[in-house]
C-alpha positions in Angstrom: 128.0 115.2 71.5 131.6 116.1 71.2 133.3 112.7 70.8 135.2 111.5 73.9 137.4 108.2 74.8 134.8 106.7 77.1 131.6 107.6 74.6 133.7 106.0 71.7 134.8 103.3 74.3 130.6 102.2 74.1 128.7 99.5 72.2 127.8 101.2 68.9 124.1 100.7 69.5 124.5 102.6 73.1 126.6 105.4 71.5 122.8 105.7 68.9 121.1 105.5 71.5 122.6 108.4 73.6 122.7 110.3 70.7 118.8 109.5 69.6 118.3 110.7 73.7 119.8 114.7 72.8 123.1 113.9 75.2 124.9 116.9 74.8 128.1 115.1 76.4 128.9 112.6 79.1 129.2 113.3 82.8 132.4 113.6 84.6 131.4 110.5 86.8 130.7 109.0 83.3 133.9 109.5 81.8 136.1 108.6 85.0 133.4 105.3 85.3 133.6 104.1 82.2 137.0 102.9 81.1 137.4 101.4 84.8 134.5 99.1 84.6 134.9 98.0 81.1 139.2 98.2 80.7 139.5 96.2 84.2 138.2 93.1 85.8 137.8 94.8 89.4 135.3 96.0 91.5 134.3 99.8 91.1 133.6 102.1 93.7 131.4 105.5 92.3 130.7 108.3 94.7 129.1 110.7 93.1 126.2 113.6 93.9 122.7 112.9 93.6 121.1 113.6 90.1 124.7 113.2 88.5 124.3 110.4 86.3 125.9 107.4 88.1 122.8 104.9 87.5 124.1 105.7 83.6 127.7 105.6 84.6 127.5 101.6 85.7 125.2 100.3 83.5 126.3 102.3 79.8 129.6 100.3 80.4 128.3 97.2 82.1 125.8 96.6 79.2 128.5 97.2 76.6 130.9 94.8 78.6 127.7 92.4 78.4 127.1 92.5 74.6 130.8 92.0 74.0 130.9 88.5 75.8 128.3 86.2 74.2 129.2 83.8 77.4 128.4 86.4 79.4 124.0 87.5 80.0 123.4 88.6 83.4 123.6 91.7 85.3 122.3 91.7 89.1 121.6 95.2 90.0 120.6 95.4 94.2 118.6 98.4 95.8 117.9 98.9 99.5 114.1 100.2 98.1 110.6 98.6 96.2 110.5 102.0 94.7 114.2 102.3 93.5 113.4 99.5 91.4 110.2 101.0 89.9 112.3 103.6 89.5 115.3 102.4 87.9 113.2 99.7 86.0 111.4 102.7 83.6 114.8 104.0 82.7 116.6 100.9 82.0 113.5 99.7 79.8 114.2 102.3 77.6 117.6 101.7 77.0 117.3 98.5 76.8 114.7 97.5 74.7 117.0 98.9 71.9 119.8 96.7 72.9 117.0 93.2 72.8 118.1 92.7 76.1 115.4 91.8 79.2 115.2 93.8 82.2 113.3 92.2 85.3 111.7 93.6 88.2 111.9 91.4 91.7 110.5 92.6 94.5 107.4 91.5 96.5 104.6 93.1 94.4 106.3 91.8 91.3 103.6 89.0 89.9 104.9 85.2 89.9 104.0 84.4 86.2 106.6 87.7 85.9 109.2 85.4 88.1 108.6 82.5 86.2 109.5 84.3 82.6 113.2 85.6 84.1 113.2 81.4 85.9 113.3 80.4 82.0 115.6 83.1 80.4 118.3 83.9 83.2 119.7 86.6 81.3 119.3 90.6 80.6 119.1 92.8 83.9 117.1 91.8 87.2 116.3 94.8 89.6 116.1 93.3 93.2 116.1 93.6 96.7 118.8 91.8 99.4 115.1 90.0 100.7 114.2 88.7 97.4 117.6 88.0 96.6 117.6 85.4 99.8 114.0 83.9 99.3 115.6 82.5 95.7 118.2 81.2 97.3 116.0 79.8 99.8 113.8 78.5 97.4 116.2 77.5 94.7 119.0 76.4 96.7 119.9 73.8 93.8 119.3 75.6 90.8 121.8 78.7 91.7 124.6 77.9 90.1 122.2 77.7 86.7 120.3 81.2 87.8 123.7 82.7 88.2 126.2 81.3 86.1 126.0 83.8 83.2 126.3 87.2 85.4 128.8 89.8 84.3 128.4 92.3 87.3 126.8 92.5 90.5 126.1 96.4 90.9 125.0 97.4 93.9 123.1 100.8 94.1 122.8 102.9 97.6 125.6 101.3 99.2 125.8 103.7 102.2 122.0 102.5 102.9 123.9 99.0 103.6 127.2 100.0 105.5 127.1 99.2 109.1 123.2 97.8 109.1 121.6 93.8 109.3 120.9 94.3 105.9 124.3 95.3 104.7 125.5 92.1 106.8 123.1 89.9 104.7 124.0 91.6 101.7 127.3 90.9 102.0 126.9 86.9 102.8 124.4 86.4 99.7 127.0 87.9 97.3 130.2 85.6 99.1 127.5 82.8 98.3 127.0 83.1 95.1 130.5 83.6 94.0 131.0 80.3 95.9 128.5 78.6 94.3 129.9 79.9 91.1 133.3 79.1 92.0 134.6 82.3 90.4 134.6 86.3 91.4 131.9 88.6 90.0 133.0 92.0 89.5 130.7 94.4 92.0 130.0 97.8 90.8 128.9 100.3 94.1 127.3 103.1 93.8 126.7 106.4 96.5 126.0 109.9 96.8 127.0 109.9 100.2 130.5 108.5 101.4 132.8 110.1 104.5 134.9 107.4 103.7 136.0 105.7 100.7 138.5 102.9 102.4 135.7 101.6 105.2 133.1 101.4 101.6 135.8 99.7 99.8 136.6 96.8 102.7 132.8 96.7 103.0 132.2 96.2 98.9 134.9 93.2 99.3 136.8 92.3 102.6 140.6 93.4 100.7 139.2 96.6 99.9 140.6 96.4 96.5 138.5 98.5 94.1 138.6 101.1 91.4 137.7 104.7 93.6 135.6 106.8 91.2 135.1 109.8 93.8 133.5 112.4 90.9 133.9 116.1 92.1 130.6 117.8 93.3 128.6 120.5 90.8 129.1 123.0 93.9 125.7 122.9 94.1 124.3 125.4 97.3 122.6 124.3 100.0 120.1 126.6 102.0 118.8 125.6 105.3 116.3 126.5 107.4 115.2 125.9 110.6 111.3 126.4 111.7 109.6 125.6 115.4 106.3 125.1 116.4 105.5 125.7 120.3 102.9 122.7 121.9 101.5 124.5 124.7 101.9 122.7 127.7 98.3 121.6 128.8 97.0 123.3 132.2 93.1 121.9 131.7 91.6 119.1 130.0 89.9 121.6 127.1 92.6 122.8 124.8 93.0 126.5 124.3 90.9 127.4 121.2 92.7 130.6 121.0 96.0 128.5 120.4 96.6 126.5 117.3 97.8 122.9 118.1 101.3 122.9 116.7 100.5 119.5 114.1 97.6 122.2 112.5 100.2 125.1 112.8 103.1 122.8 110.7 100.5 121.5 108.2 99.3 125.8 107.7 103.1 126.7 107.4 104.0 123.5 104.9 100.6 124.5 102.5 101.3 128.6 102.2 105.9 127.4 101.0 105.2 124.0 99.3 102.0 124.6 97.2 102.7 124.9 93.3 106.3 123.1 93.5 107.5 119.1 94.0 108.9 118.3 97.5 109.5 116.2 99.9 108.5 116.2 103.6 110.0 113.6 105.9 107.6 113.6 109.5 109.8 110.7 111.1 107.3 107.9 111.2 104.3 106.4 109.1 102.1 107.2 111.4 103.1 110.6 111.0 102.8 110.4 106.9 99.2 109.5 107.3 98.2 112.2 109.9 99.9 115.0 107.6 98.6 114.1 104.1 95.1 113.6 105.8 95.6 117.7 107.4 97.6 119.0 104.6 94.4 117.2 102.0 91.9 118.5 104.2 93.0 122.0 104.2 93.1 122.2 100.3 89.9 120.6 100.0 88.3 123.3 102.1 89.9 126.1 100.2 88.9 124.4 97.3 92.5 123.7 95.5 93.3 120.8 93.7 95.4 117.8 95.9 99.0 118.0 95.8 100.3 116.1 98.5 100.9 112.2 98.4 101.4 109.9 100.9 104.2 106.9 100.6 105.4 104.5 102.8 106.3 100.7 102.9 103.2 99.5 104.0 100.7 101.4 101.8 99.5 99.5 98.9 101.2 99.1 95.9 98.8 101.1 94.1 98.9 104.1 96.1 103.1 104.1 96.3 103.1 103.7 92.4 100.3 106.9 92.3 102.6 109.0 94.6 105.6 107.9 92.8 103.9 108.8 89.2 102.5 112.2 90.6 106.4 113.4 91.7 107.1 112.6 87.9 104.7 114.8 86.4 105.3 117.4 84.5 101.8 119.0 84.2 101.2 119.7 87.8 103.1 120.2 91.5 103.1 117.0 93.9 104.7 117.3 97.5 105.2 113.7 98.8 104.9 113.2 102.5 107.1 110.6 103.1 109.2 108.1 104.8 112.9 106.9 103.5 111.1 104.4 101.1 111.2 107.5 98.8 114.2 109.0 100.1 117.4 107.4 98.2 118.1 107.7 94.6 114.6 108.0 92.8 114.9 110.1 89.8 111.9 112.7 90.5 112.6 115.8 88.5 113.3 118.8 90.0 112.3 118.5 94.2 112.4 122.1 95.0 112.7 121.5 99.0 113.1 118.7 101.6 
């Protein structure tokens, strides 16, 4: 890795472990990120493309700033999605288990004796939603100035998810209540691939919009579009035409013949939808005898059958297409998704 300001800038045990991981070099993001968050004591605004290493570019410096302050043991990282968190948690695990520091799932499948361990420790990384986020304060109204007291960094991933919507509202309040709780300010680090405008992100991040602006260049990446219409006969009798496919049948035909053999996404704009289409697209392989490659997930499927759709995306050793709502749509590290 040729050495660089920001690498050096790193906790010797992160610079190892980026090394031991084949890093040919930091990103750009990386290297505008870094010195900000660990050089200043200000909130951090990081736009950034998708896939272009911005999870890495909050937490390499965070962590470092973490290890460097023994007084210091707590970083809250927030996600709009379950499966974010999943997500996130299997990279951070990794990194972390080098550094002997904790890193804690929260969300609602997350098991209580699991809740009880971070309860006693109250350090290393929790991974939660703005909902879980409010039920502890809820339930531990008196104990959050003990829960909190140690944290380094709020870092708030998906932030566009949050601008403008209820949840960004509540978002917003349980952050001002903790810091008033705390009777200090928390440095927030945002994170977002998507951002028309940095000032309105930074006023939402903190009401004085003061923040560091990391807007990191895109890779120029192209994007190819097309669009594809299926006709639904209008119905002059009771019996439908069986001369004419139904258009549902004629999408699911047209979506098995391009996505088979490659990861993608398909978004059918409602969960009802999801089901219907991985039942037909299933249906159709299983009659021409191919193996199953598309996976339903949505937020009110099982845990067991997001986690299997998730796990599937990240294989190497076979395609999966997920059909999907936005529970899978914002930041999960999937490999290489060859359409949408």
């Amino acid at each position: 890795m040729p050495v660089s300001q920001a690498f050096m800038s790193l906790d010797p045990r992160i610079q190892h472990y980026l090394w031991s991981e084949g890093w040919g070099a930091l990103r750009e993001v990386q290297e505008l990120s870094i010195p900000a968050i660990l050089e200043e004591n200000e909130d951090v605004l990081i736009a950034a493309s998708t896939a272009s290493g911005k999870t890495e570019a909050a937490f390499l410096p965070a962590l470092t700033r973490m290890l460097r302050k023994p007084d210091e043991g707590l970083i809250v990282y927030v996600s709009p999605l379950k499966a974010l968190i999943n997500d996130q948690f299997g990279r951070l695990e990794r990194l972390c288990e080098n550094l002997e520091i904790p890193v804690w799932r929260w969300h609602g499948d997350v098991t209580a004796t699991h809740k009880r361990k971070f309860y006693d420790r109250r350090s290393g990384v929790l991974l939660i939603t703005p909902e879980s986020l409010e039920a502890m304060l809820c339930n531990r109204g008196t104990s959050v100035a003990a829960l909190f007291e140690r944290t380094t960094f709020f870092i708030i991933d998906e932030l566009h998810a949050f601008i403008g919507t209820e949840r960004g509202k509540q978002l917003q309040s349980l952050l001002h209540r903790i810091e008033i709780v705390l009777g200090r300010r928390v440095p927030r680090i945002a994170l977002s691939a998507t951002l028309g405008d940095m000032s309105l992100a930074a006023r939402f991040l903190r009401s004085d919009g003061i923040v560091a602006a990391i807007n990191a260049p895109s890779d120029g990446g192209e994007l190819q579009i097309l669009i594809k219409g299926f006709d639904e006969p209008a119905a002059e009798t009771d019996k439908p035409d069986p001369n004419h496919e139904q258009a549902p049948l004629a999408v699911a035909k047209y979506l098995v013949k391009v996505l088979r053999g490659s990861n993608n996404l398909v978004f059918p704009n409602s969960r009802a939808e999801v089901e219907r289409y991985t039942h037909i697209l299933n249906s159709m392989c299983e009659r021409s005898r191919l193996p199953k490659e598309f996976w339903p997930h949505h937020g009110n499927l099982s845990k067991e059958i997001r986690e299997e759709t998730e796990d599937a995306l990240k294989r190497r050793d076979r395609p999966a297409t997920a059909i999907c709502t936005s529970s899978l749509g914002l930041g999960i590290d999937m490999g290489a998704v060859k359409r949408v």
